[in-house]
BAFI-3210 file (N, C-alpha, C; in Angstrom, 3 decimals, decimal comma, padded with zeros to 6 digits):
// residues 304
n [1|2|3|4|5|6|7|8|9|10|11|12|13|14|15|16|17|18|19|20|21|22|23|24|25|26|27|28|29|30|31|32|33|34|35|36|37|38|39|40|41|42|43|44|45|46|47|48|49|50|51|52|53|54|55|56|57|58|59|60|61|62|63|64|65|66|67|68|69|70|71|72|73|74|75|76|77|78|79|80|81|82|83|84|85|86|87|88|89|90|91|92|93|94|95|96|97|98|99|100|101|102|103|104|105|106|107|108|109|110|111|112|113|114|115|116|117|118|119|120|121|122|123|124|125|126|127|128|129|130|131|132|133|134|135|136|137|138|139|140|141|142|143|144|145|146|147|148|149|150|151|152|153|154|155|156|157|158|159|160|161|162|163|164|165|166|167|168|169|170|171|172|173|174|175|176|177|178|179|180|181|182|183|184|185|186|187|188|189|190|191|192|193|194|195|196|197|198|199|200|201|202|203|204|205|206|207|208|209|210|211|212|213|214|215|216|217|218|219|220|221|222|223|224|225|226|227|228|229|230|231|232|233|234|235|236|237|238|239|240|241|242|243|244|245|246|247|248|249|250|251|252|253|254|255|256|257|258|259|260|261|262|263|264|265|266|267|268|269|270|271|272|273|274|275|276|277|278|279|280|281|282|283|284|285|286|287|288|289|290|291|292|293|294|295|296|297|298|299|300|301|302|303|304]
n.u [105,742|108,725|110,384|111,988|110,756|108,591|109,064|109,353|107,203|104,976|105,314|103,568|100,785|098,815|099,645|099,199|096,345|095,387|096,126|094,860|091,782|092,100|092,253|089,981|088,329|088,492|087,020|084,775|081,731|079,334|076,311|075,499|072,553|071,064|071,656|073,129|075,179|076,315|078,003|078,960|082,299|083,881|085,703|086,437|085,417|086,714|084,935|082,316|079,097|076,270|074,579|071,697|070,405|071,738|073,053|076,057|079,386|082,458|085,945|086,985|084,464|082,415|084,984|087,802|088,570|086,712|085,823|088,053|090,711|093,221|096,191|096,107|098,094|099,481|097,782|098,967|101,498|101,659|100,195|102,392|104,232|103,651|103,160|106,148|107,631|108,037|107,004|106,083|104,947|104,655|101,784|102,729|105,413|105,063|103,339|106,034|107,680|106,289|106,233|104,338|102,331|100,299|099,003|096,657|095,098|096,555|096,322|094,025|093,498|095,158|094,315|091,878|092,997|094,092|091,200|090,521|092,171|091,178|088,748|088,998|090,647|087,920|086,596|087,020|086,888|088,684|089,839|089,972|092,464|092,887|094,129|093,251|093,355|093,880|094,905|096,308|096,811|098,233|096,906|096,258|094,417|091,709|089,999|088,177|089,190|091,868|091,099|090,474|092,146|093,784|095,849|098,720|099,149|098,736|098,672|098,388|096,274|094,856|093,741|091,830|092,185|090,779|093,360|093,452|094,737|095,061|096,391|098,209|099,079|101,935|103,700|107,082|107,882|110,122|111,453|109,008|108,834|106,145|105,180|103,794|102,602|101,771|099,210|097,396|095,802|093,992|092,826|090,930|089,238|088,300|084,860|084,313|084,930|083,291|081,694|080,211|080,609|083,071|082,214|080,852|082,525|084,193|082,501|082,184|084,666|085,114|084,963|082,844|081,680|084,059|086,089|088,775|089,236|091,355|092,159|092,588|091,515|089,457|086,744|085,488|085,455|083,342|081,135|082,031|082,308|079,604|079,318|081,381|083,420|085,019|086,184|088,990|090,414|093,088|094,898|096,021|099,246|102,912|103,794|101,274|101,260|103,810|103,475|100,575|099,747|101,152|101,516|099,160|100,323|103,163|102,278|100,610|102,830|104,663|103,156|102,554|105,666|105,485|103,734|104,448|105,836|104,072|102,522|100,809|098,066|094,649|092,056|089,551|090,920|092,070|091,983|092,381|094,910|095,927|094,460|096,114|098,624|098,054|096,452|099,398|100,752|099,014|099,723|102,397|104,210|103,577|105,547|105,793|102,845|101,513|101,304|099,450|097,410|096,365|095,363|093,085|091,912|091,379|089,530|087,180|086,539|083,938|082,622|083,144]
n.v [105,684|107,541|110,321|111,583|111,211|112,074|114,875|115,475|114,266|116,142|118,993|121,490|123,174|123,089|120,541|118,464|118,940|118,329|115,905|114,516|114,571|113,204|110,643|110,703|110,760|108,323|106,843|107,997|110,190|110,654|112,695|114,287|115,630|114,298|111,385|111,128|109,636|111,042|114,138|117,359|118,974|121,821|124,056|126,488|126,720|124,854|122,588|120,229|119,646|118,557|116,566|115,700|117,645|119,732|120,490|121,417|120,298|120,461|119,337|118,727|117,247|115,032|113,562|112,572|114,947|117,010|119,820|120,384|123,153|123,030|122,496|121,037|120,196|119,974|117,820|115,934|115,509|114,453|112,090|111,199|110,966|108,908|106,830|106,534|105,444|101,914|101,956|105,275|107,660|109,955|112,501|114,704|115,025|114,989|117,264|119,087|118,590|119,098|122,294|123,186|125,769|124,787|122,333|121,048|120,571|119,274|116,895|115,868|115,808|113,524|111,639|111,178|110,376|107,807|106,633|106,438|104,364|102,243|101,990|100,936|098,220|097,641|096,600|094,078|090,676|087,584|084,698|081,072|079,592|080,457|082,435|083,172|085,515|087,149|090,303|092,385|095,651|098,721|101,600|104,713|105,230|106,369|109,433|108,627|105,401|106,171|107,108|105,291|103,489|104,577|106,121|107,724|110,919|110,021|107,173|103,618|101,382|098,288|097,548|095,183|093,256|091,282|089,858|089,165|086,676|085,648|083,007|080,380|076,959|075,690|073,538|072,102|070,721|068,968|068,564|067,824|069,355|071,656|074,275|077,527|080,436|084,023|085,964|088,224|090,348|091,289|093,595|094,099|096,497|095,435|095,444|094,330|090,926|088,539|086,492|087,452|089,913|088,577|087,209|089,150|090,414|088,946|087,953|089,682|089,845|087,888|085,504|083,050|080,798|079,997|079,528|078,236|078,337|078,991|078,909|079,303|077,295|079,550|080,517|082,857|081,753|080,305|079,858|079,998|077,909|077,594|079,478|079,404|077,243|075,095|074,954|074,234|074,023|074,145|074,146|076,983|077,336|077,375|076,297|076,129|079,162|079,517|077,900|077,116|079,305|081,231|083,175|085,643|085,947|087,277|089,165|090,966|091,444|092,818|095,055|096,313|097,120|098,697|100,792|101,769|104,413|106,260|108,423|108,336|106,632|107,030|105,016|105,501|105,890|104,416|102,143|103,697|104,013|101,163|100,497|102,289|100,207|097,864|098,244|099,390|096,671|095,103|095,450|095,174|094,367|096,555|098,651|101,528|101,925|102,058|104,534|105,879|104,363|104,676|107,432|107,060|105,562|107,477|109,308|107,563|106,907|107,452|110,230|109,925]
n.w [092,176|092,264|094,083|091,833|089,170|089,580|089,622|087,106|085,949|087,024|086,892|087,719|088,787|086,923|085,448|086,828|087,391|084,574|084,654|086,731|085,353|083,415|084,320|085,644|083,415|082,438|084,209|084,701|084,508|086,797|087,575|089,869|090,547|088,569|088,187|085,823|083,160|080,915|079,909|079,326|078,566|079,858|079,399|079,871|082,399|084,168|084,714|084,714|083,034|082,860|080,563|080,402|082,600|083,099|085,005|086,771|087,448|088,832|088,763|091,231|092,441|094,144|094,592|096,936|097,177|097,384|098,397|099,545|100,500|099,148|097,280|093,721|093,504|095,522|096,877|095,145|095,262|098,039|098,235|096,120|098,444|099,682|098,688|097,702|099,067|101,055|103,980|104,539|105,304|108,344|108,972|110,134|109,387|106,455|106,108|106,725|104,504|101,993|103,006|104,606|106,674|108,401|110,480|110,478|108,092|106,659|108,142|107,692|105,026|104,434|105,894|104,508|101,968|103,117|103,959|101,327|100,292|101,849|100,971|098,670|098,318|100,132|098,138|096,910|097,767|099,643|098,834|098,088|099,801|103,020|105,774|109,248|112,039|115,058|116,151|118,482|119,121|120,008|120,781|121,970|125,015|126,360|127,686|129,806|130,129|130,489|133,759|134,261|134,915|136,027|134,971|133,673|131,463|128,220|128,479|127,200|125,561|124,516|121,304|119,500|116,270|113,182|110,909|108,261|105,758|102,353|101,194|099,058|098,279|096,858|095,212|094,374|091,741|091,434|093,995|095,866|097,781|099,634|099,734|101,451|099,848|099,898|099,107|098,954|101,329|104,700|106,984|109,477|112,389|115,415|117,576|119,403|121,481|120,912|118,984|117,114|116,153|114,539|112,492|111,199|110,118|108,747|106,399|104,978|104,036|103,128|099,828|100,667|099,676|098,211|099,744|101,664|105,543|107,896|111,465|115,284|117,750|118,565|120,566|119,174|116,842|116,458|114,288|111,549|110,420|108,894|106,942|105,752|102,691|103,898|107,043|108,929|111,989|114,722|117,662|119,373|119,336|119,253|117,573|115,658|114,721|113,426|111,364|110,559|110,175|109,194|107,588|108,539|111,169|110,301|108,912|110,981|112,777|111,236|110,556|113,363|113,559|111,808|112,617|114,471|114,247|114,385|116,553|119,333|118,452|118,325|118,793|117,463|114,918|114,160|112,107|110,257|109,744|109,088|106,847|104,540|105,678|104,870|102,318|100,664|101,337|100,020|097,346|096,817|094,580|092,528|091,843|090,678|089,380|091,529|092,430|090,241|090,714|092,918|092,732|091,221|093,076|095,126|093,115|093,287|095,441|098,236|100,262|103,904]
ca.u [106,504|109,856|109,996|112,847|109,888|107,571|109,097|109,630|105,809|104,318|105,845|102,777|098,811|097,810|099,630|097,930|094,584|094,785|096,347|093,154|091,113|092,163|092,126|088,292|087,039|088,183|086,678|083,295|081,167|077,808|076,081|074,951|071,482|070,170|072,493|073,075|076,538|076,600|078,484|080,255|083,534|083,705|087,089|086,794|084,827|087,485|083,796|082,162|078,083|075,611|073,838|070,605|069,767|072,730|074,314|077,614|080,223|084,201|086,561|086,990|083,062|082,228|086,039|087,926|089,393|085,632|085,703|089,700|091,152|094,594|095,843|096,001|100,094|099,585|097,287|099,590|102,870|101,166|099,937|104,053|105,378|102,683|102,981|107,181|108,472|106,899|106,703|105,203|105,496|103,327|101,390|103,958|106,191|104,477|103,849|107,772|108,445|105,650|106,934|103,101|102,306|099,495|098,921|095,114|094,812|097,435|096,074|092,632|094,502|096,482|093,072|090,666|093,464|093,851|089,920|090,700|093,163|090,859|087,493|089,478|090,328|086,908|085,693|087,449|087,163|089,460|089,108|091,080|093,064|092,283|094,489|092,564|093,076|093,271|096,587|096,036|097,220|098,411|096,251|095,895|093,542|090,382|090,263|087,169|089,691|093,052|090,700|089,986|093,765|094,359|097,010|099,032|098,218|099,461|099,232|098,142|095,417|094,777|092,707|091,803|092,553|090,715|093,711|093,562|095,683|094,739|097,734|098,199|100,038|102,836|104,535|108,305|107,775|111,583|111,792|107,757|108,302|105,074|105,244|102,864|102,867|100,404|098,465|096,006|095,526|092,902|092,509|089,607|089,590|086,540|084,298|084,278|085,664|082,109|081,770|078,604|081,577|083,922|081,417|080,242|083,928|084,554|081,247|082,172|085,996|085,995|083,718|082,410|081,891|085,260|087,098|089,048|089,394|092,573|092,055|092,568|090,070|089,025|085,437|085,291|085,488|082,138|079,786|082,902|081,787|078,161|078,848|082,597|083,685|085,451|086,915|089,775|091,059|094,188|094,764|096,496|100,619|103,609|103,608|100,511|102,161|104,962|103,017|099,348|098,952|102,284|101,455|098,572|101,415|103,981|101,702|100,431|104,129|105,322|102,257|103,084|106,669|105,178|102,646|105,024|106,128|102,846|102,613|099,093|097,289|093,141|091,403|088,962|091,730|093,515|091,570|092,769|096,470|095,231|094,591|097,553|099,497|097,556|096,978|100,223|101,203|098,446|100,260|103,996|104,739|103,182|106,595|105,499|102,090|100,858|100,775|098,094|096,182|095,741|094,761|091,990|091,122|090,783|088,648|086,297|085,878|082,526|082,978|082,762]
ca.v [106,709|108,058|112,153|112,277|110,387|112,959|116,137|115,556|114,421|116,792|120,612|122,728|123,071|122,437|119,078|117,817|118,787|117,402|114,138|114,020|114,819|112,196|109,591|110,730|110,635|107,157|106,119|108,245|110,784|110,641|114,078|114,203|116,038|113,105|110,490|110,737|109,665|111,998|115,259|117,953|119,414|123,021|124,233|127,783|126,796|123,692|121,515|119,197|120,090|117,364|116,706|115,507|118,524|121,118|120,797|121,578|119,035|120,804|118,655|117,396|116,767|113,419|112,933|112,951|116,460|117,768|120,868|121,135|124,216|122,334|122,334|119,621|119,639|119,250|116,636|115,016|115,432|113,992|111,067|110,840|110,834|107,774|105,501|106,185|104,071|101,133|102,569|105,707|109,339|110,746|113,496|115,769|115,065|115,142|118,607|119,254|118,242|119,962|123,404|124,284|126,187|124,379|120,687|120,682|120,481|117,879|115,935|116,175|115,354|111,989|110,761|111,195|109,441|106,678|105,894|105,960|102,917|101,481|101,600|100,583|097,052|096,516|096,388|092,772|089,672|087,058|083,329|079,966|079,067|082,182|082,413|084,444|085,323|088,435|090,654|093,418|097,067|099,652|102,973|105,956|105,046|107,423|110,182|107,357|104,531|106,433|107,313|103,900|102,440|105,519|105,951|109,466|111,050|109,192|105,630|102,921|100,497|097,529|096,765|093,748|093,380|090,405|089,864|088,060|086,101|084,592|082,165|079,360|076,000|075,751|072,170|071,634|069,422|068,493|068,027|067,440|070,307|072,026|075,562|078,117|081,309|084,604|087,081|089,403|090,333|092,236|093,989|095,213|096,394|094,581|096,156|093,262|089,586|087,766|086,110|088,130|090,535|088,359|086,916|090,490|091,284|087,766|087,226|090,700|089,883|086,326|084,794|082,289|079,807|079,359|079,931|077,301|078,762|077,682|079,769|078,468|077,045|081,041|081,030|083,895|081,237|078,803|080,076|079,928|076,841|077,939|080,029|079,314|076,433|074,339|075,613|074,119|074,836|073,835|074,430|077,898|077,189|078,038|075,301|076,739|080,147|079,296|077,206|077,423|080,975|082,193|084,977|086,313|086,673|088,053|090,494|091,403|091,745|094,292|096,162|097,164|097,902|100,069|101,774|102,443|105,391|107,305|108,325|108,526|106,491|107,066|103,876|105,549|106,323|102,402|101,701|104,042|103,605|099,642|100,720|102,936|099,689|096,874|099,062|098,740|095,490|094,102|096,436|095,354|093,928|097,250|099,377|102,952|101,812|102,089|106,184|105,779|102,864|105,525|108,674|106,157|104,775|108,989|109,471|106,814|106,744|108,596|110,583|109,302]
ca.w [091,477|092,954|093,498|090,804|088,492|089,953|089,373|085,739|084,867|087,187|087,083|087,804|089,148|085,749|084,792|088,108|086,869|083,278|084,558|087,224|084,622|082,546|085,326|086,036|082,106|081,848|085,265|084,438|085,476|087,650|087,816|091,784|090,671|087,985|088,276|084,558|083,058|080,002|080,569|077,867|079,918|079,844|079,521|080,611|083,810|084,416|085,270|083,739|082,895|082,574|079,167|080,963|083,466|082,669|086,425|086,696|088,529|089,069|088,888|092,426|092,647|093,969|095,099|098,084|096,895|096,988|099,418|100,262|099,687|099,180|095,723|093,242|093,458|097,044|096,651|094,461|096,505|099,213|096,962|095,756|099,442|100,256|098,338|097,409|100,100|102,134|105,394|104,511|106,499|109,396|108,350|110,276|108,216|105,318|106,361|106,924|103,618|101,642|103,244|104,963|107,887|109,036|110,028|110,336|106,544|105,767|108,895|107,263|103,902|104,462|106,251|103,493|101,704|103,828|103,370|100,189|100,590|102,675|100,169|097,088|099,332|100,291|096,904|096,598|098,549|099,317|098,484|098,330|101,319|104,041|107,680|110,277|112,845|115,818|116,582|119,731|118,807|121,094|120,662|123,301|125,899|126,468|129,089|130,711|130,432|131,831|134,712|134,930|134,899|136,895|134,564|133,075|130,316|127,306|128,815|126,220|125,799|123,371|120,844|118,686|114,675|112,302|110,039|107,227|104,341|100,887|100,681|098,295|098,311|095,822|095,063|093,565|091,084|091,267|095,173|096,220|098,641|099,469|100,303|100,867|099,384|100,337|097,983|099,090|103,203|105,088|108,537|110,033|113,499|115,823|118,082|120,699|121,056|120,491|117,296|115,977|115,233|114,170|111,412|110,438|109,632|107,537|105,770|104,385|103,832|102,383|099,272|101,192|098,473|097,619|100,893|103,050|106,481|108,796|112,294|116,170|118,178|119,592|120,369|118,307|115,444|116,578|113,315|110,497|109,250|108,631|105,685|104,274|102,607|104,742|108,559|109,754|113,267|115,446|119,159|119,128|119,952|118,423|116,039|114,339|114,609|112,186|110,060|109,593|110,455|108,987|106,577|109,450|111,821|109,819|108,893|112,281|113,190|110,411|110,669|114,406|113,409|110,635|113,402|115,859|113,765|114,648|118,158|119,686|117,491|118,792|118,423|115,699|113,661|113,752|110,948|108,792|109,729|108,711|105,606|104,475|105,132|103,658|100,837|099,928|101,290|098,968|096,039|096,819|093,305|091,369|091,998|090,226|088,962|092,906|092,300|089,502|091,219|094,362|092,000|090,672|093,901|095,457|092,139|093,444|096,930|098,865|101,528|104,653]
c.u [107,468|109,939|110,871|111,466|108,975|107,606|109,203|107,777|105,032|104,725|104,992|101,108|098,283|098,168|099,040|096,940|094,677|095,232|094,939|092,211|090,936|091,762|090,393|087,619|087,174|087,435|084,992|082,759|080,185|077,233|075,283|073,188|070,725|070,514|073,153|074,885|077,523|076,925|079,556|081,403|083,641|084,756|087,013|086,385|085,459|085,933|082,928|079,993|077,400|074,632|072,273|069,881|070,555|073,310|075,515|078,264|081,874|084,326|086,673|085,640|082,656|083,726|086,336|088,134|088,292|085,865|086,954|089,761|093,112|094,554|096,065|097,869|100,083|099,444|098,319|100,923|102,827|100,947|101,441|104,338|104,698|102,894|104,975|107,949|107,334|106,471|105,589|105,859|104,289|103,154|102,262|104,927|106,025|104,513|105,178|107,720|107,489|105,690|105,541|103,525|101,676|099,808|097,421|095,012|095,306|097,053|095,152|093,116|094,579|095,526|092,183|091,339|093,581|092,866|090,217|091,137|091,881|088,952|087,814|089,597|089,462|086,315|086,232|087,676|088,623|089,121|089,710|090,933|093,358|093,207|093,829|092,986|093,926|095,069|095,583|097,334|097,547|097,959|096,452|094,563|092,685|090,767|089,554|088,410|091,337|092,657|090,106|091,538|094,065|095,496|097,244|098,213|099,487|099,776|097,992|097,096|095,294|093,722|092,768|091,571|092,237|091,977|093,548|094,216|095,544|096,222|096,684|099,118|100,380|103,236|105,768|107,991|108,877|111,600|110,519|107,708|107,401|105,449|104,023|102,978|101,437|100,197|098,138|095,825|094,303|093,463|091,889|089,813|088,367|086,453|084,516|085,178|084,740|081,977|081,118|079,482|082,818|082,975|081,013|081,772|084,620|083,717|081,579|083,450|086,296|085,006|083,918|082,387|082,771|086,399|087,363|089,415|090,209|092,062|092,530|091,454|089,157|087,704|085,026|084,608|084,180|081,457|080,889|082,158|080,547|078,265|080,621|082,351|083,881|086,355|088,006|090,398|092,249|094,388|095,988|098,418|101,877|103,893|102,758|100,806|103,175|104,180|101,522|099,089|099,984|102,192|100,537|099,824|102,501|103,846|101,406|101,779|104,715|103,934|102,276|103,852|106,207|104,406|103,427|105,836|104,985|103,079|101,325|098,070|095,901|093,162|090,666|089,655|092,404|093,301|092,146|094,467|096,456|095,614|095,520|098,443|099,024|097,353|098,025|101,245|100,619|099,025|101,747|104,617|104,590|104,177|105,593|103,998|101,236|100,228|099,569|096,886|095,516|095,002|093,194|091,203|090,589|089,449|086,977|085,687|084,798|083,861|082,451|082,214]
c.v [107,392|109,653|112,359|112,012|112,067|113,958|116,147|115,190|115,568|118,188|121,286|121,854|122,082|120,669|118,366|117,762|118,210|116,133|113,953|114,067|113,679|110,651|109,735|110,719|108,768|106,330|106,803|108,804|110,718|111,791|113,117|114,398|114,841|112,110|109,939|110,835|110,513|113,640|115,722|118,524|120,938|123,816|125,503|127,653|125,812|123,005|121,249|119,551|118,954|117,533|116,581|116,795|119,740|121,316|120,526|120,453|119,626|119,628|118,068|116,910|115,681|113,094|113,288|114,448|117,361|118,548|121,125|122,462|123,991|122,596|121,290|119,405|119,562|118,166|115,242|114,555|114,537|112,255|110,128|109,961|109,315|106,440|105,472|105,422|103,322|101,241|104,073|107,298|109,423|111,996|114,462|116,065|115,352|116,903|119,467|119,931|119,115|121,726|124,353|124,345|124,610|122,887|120,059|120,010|119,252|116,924|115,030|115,184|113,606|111,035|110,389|110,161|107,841|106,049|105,328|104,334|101,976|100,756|101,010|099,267|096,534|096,095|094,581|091,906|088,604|085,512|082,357|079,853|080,660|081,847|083,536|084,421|086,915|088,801|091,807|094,191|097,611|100,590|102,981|105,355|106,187|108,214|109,236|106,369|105,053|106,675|105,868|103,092|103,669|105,496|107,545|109,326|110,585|108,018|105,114|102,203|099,318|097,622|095,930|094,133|092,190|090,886|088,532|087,683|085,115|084,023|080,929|078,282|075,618|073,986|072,267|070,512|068,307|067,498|067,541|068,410|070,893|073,245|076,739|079,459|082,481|085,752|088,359|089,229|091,651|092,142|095,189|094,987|096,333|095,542|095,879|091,979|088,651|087,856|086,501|088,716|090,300|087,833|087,999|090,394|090,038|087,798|088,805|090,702|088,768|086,340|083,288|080,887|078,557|079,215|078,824|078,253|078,577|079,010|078,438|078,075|078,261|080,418|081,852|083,309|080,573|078,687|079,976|079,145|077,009|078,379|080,081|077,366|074,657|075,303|074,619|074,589|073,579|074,866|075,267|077,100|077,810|077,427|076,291|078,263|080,594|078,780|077,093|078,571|081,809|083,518|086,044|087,182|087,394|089,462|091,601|091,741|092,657|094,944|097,191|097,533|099,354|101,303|102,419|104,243|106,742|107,424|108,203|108,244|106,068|105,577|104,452|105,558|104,758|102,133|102,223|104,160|102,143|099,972|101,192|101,122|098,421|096,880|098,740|097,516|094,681|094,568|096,137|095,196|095,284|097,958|100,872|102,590|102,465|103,511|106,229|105,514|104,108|106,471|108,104|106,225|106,621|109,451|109,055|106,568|107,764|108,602|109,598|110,013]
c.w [092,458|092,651|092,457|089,734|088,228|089,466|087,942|084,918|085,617|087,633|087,242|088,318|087,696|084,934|085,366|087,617|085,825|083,671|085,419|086,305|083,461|082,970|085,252|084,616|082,483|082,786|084,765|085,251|085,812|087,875|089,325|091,679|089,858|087,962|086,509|084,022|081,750|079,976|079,290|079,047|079,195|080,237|080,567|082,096|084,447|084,989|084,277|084,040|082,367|081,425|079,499|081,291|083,422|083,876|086,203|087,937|088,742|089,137|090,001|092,769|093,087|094,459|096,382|098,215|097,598|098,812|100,395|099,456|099,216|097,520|094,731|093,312|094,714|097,179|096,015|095,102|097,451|098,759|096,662|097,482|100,337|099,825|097,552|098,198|100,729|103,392|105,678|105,354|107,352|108,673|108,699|109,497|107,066|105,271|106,266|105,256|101,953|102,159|104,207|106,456|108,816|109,001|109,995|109,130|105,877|106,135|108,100|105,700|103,653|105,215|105,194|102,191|101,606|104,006|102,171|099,538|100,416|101,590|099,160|097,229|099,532|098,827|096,712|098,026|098,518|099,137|098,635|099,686|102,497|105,316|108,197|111,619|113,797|116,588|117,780|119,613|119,501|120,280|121,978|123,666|125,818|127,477|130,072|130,936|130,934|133,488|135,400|135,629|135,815|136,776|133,992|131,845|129,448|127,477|127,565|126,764|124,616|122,777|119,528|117,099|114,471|111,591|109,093|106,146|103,807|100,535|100,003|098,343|097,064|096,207|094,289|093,352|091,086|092,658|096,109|097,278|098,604|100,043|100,000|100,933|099,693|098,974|098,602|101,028|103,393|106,577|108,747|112,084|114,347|116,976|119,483|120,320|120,848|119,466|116,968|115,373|114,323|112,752|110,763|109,397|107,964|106,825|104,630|103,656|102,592|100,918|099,966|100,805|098,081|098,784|102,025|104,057|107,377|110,349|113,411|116,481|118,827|119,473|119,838|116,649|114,962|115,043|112,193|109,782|108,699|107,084|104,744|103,846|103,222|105,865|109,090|110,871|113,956|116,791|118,722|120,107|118,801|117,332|114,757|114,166|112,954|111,252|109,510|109,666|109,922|108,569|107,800|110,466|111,492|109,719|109,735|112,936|112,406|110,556|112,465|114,382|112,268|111,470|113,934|115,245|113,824|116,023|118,458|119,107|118,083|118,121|117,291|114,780|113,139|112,642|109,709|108,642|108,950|107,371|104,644|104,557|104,782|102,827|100,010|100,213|099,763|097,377|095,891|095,838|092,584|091,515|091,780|089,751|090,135|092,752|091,653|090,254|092,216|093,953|091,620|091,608|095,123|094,532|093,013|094,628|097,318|099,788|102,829|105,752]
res [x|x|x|x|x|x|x|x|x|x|x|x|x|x|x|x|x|x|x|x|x|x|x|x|x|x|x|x|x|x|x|x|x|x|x|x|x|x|x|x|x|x|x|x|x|x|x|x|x|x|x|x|x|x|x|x|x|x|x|x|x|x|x|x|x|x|x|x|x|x|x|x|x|x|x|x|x|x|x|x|x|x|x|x|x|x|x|x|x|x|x|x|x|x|x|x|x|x|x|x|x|x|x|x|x|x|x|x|x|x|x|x|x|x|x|x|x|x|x|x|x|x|x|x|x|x|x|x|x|x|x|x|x|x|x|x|x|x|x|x|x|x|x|x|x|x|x|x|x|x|x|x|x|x|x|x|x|x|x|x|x|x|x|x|x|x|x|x|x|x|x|x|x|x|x|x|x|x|x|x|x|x|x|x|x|x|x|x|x|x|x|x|x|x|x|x|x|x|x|x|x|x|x|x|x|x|x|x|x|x|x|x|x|x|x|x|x|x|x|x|x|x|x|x|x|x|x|x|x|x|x|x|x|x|x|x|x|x|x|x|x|x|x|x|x|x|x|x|x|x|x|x|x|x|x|x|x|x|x|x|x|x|x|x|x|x|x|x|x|x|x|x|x|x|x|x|x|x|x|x|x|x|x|x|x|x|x|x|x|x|x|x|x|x|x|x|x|x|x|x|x|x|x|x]
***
């Protein structure tokens, strides 16, 4: 949704709340105290009262919202300025442009978000024809590891990214060209370079089942074949670069141009920068739908 879009469905606190409100009947409510899904809504108290046990639930209850003091046209603004272009804003900005003092709040904000992304993603695997394989990030180094590099403050360090891409092979029926085309991507960011972690991160990513595997020969890869499909590998060069690993690398290559717009990005946090833009890589076709999809996918996410 584009802010001209924006400002015309959402003029006030309260259109915010009845559109959340509407978003969260059709998704469904869980009371926290019985787990029971029957609930009358209780206008004057804007929260929703469980038919079971009579506990009350507010509206952000159970969402990411639960315990900001932000308001739902913040929320929503924030929401707008995220998902209206493909690149995205730093929370500073975001800040800027929303008119607040503070940046704690927004920081706090545009994170709880960015889970959001990031839980709505795992809920789905990927399948078919899979490329994997490992890009190296620049994050801020530690105060331990600048004292190690006996480097300033603000020198860099790497670390390692599973990416992954559900492509498919297309045929012209006309000319027999084969081309292959990508869907759906993932990136999770690994602990180590020993395959226990690289198998945690796939076995959780792929369905197994159905999943051809193309990767190099990394040792990272040894156990693949155990539990997908079929594993194919090729001795890492620039050949397989361009052509069996294409969509991986592409990806891994606009996702650092997309980073580099953050400054100081902590290693805990990579992940949720990750998310933010695979989110809507994997969303690029939905134009204005994306706004919804996110309101949904805030609805639904735990805390973390």
């Amino acid at each position: 949704m584009d802010i001209f879009s924006f400002a015309v469905h959402f003029t006030d606190e309260e259109s915010c709340r009845l559109h959340y409100k509407e978003q969260r009947d059709k998704e469904g409510v869980t009371c926290n105290r019985c787990g029971g899904s029957g609930h009358y809504w209780l206008k004057s108290k804007w929260a929703y009262q469980c038919k079971n046990c009579e506990a009350r639930l507010t509206l952000r209850s159970g969402t990411i919202m639960e315990n900001s003091n932000l308001s739902f046209m913040i929320w929503y603004k924030t929401i707008c300025l995220m998902t209206a272009t493909k690149k995205g804003f730093s929370s500073k900005e975001i800040r800027r442009q929303l008119g607040l003092k503070r940046y704690e709040p927004v920081w706090a904000m545009v994170h709880k978000i960015r889970e959001a992304m990031g839980q709505r993603d795992d809920r789905y695997t990927l399948e078919g024809m899979i490329e994997a394989d490992e890009g190296y990030f620049s994050v801020e180094a530690s105060k331990v590891e600048q004292n190690l590099q006996k480097a300033g403050r603000g020198s860099k360090t790497k670390t390692n990214v599973m990416v992954m891409a559900e492509s498919t092979v297309l045929e012209d029926v006309d000319t027999g060209r084969i081309d292959r085309q990508c869907r759906y991507f993932k990136a999770k960011v690994l602990e180590n370079h020993k395959a226990g972690d690289t198998d945690r991160i796939l076995k959780k990513a792929i369905d197994g089942e159905k999943a051809i595997v193309f990767s190099d020969k990394s040792t990272s890869y040894i156990n693949i074949a155990d539990y997908v499909s079929i594993h194919m590998t090729e001795k890492s060069n620039k050949e397989t670069t361009k052509e069996t690993l294409r969509w991986v690398h592409i990806a891994i290559g606009n996702a650092k141009i997309d980073l580099q717009k953050f400054h100081k990005i902590k290693r805990k946090y990579l992940q949720l920068y990750l998310n933010e833009f695979i989110h809507k890589l994997n969303r690029r076709y939905f134009g204005e739908r994306i706004f919804d999809r996110l309101i949904v996918a805030a609805i639904t996410a735990t805390g973390s």
